[in-house]
C-alpha positions, 0 to 999 in steps of 0.5 A: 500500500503507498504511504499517504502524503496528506489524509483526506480530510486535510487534503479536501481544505487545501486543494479548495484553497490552491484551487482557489489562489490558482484561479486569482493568480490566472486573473492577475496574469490576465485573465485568458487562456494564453496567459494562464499559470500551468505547471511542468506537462501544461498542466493548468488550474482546470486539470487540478480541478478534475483530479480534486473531483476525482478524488473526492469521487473516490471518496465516495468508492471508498466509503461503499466499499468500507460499508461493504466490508463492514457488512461482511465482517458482521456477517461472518460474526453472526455466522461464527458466534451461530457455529460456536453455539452449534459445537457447545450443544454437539459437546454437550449432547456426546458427553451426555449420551456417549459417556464413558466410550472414546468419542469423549476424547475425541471432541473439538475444542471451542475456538477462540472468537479471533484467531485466523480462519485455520484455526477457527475452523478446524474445531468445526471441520473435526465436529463434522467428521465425529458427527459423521462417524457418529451417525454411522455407528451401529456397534456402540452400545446404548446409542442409537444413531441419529445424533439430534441437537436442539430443535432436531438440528441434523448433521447435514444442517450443520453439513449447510451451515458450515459451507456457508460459514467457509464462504463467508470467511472468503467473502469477508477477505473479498470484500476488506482487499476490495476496500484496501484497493479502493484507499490504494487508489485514492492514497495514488491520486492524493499523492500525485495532486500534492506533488502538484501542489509542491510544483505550484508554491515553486512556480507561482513565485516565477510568475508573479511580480515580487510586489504581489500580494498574492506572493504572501497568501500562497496556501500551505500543503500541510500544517506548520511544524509544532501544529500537532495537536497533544492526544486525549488522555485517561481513556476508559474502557467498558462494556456498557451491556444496558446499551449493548455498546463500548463505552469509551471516556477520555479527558481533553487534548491540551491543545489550542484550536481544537476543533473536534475529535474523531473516533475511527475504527479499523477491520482486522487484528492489527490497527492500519491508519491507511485503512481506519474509517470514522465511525463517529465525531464530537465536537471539541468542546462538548460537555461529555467526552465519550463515545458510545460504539458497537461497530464491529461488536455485534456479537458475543467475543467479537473484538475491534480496535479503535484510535480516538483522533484528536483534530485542530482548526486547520486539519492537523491531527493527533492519534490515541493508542490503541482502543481495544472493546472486546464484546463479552 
């Protein structure tokens, strides 16, 4: 994945800005196309302007492809707390009819809720095959196959639900590369537009006389140094299970010109800021600082991490540690 030069939502104030002093530079040189400012391959105010649209497009495709994901990983959730549920009753119903026979020693163990695929299938792809032995088993004494579970759930139910929960693995992957690929893109065209913008505080200073006003007012690409804000502090963590979310409570950031703070999340073990998304934002000064989410915890076990942003006036920002809410 290419590194970002600039994160979108600070891109989004200064391409408006550059898009803006171009525009009242070409009118002090003036005002017509043979007298306009373009920049190394005659690139000129309006090819600037049709790549911020294009990425501000690509916004767009990246926040569909992130629900998408989102809904796919909360799919394969439901799926997998359902399979975790199916093992404990199979467990359960082989130690109460098969006591004292070897099948005991032969049942899966409950997998934890976020290990890789691997291993969180294979407790279920070993439940299958002992079912399967199980209802072929006419020489056990005392047991008469069929095994049934609760509500006369059968092995080739199971057989069903398991497939599904495979493919849904696969769709969950699908969909967080198809996301990832979606930030590539839009990380690939910020990072051509800030070189242009890079080329553009070099160049308009050729074309203007040193007396111009317009010398003085040459937008910044990104925040001066010493900008960043401090983060937030004393962050607290609980389940809140009244309002079946992750209550998240944090004291300010020190900093001046605060403007709001940002909670975001990302999908996956390890915490990516190329692939992190908003879930939601307070306002800096608002009289509880807390935030309330169950994004990605939808089900019993699931786990998600989440940064709290601190964000300045002028788009500089400050990241939180880690957040880890597990759903008990």
């Amino acid at each position: 994945m290419p590194t970002p030069r600039m994160t979108v939502k600070l891109y989004t104030t200064r391409s408006q800005q550059f898009a803006a002093h171009w525009g009242a530079v070409n009118t002090a040189l003036g005002g017509t196309p043979a007298t306009e400012m373009k920049l190394k391959g005659a690139y000129a105010v309006a090819g600037f302007a049709t790549d911020r649209t294009a990425i501000l497009a690509q916004n767009v495709t990246v926040t569909n492809a992130d629900n998408a994901a989102e809904l796919a990983s909360a799919d394969l959730d439901i799926k997998k707390a359902a399979a975790k549920v199916r093992l404990k009753q199979f467990n359960a119903a082989v130690t109460g009819l098969l006591t004292d026979t070897p099948y005991l020693n032969a049942l899966p163990k409950q997998p934890n809720f976020g290990v890789i695929e691997s291993r969180f299938l294979q407790p279920f792809d070993d439940m299958l095959s002992l079912w399967t032995t199980l209802n072929a088993d006419l020489t056990t004494p005392g047991w008469t196959a069929p095994l049934l579970l609760a509500g006369g759930y059968t092995l080739a139910a199971f057989t069903t639900e398991l497939t599904a929960l495979k493919a849904q693995f696969t769709a969950n992957n699908n969909a967080r590369t198809a996301a990832s690929r979606t930030r590539d893109t839009r990380i690939a065209l910020i990072n051509a537009s800030y070189l242009r913008m890079k080329q553009y505080r070099t160049v308009v200073v050729s074309r203007l006389d040193p007396a111009n006003a317009l010398l003085q007012s040459i937008p910044a690409i990104t925040p001066p140094p010493g900008s960043t804000p401090d983060p937030v502090g004393n962050i607290v963590v609980i389940w809140d299970a009244a309002q079946s979310k992750g209550k998240i409570d944090f004291t300010a950031s020190p900093s001046a010109n605060l403007a709001t703070y940002e909670l975001r999340t990302c999908i996956g073990s390890t915490y990516r800021t190329e692939d992190e998304t908003v879930v939601t934002s307070i306002l800096s000064n608002a009289s509880l600082l807390q935030f309330l989410t169950n994004v990605g915890l939808t089900t019993s076990g699931a786990s998600r991490l989440f940064r709290i942003y601190a964000i300045t006036d002028d788009g500089n920002e400050k990241g939180s540690p880690n957040i880890r809410i597990t759903r008990p």
